[in-house]
N, C-alpha and C positions, 0 to 999 in steps of 0.2 A: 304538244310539247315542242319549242323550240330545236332547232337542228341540232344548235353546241350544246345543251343540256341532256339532247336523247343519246351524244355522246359521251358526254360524261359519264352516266348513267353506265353505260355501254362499255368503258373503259374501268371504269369502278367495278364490274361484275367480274372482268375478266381479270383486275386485280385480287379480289378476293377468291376468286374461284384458284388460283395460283400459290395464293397462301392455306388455304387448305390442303392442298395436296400436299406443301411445304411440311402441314404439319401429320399428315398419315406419314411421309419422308420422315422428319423429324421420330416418329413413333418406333418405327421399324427397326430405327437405330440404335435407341432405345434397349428395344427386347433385344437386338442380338448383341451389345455391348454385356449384358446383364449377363447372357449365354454364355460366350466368350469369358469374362470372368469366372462364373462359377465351373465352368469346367476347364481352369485355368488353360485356356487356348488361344495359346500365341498368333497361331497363323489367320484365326477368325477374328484376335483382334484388330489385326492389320489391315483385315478388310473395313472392319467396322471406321476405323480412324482414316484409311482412305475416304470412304464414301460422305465425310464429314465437310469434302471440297464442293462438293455437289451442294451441299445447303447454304455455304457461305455464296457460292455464283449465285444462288436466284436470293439468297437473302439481300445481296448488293442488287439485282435487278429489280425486287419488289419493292425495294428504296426508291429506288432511282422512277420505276413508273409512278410512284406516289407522290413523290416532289413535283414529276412533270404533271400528274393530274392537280394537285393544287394549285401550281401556277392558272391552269386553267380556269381554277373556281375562281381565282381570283379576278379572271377577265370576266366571269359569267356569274358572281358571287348573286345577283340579285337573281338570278334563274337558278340555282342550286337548293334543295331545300337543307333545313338543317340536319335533318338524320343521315342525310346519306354524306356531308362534312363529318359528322359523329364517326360515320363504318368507314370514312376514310382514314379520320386520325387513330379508331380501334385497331386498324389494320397495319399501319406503323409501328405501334405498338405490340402488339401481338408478334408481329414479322419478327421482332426482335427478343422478346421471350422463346418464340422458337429454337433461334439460334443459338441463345444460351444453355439452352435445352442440350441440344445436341453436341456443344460442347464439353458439358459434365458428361452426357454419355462416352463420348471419345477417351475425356479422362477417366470414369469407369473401366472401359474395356483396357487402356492401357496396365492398368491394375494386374492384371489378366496374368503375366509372367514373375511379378510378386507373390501373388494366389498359389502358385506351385509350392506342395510341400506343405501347404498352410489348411490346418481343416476350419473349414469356416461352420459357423453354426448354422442349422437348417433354417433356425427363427428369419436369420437374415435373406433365405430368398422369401417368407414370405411378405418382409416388409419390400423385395423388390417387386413382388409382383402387387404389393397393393400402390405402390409410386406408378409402376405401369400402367395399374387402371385409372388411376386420375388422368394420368395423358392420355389415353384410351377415352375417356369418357369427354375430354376437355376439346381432340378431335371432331369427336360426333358432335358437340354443344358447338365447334366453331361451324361446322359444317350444317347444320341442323336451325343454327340461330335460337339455339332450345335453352330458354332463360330457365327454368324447372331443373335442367341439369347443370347448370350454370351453378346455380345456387347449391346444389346438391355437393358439386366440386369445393365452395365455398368452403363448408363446413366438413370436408376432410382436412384442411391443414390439420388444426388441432389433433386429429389421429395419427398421422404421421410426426409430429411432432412427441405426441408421449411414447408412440412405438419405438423414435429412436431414443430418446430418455431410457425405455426402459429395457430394451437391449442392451445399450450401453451399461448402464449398471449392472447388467449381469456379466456384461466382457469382465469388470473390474472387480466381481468377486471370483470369475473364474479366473483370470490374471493372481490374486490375491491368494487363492487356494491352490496354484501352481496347475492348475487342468487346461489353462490356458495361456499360450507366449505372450511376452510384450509382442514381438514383432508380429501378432496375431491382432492384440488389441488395437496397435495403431492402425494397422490395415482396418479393420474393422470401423473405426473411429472416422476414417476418410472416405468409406462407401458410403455410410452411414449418413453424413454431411452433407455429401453429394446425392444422394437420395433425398433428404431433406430440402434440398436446395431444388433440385427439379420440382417437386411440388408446390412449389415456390412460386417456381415461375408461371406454370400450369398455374396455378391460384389466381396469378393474375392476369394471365389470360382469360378467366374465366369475368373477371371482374372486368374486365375491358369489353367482352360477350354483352352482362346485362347491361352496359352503358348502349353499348351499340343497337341494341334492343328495344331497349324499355327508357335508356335515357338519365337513370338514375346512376348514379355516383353510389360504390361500396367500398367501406374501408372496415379494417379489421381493428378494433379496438378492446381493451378491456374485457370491455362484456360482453366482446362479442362483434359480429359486424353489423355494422350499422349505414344507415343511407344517409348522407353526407348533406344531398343535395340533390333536384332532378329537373328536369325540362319535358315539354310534353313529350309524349307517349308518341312515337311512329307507328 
């Protein structure tokens, strides 16, 4: 193998190896935003929304090595092959699903001093801890390169999805039948969102996983998800 190519290589690993940790980082903050919330606590959620600074620095640094490695490919583009272009650009990608990640968690935990006073329904932590485990599980698949869990991740959106449907419509007959505040509901209505929306992104990171894998392109349609399109197999 050429010298600038067994560096590239060499530089690529230690980019992704970066973004992993990024995202057990990004998990962490996760669970204890969720903590911080339900047991409406102020001073842990201050911690949580500090520690939100640490992910945006290496999220700007994981940029920034990934642009400098492209430039690269682009001197050495006929000595690169094309899957490890693929786990670079998934890697971009991904960095920045991250971050959005840990953003809704920051705005979760700030939640945290609204939550005082407010009984929240049990149902709702266990849709937080089933949001957890897709990041949980989206983690080890990044880490892992495990298309099998990938896929697996795929097809929880649609769970989360009717878990907040059907939460929600119970906020609004408990709202209805007076057992429950508005200022309950709406709280409720913006965890809820943001729990939705983390799985989200987790989702696709997961779909950016089997590109970088297997090569194939998934998108969520209709009926379902579907493969778009793919390139050989690395």
């Amino acid at each position: 193998m050429p010298e600038e190519a067994a560096q590239f290589e060499t530089h690529l690993d230690e980019i992704r190896r970066e973004l992993v940790t990024q995202a057990w980082r990004v998990l962490g903050i996760c669970e204890d935003a969720f903590e911080a919330f339900f047991a409406a606590d102020a001073t842990a959620a201050a911690g949580v929304i500090e520690r939100d600074d640490e992910v945006d620095r290496v999220d700007v640094a994981i940029e920034k090595d990934s642009v400098s490695l492209l430039q690269a490919a682009a001197r050495i583009a006929h000595d690169v092959p094309s899957d490890q272009i693929r786990e670079l650009l998934v890697v971009v990608k991904a960095n920045n699903e991250f971050e959005r990640i840990a953003d809704l968690a920051v705005d979760i935990a700030a939640k945290a001093q609204d939550r005082a006073g407010i009984d929240v329904p049990e149902t709702f932590r266990v849709m937080a801890n089933s949001v957890l485990g897709i990041v949980r599980d989206t983690c080890s698949a990044l880490e892992k390169r495990d298309s099998a869990l990938a896929k697996l991740i795929l097809r929880s959106e649609d769970t989360v999805c009717g878990f907040k449907d059907a939460l929600l419509r119970e906020a609004e007959n408990d709202i209805a039948g007076g057992s429950m505040s508005v200022d309950c509901g709406f709280l409720l209505h913006e965890i809820a969102s943001r729990c939705e929306t983390i799985s989200d992104h987790a989702t696709n990171v997961a779909e950016q996983i089997l590109y970088a894998v297997t090569g194939v392109i998934f998108r969520h349609a209709d009926e379902g998800w579907i493969e778009i399109k793919g390139d050989e197999k690395s």
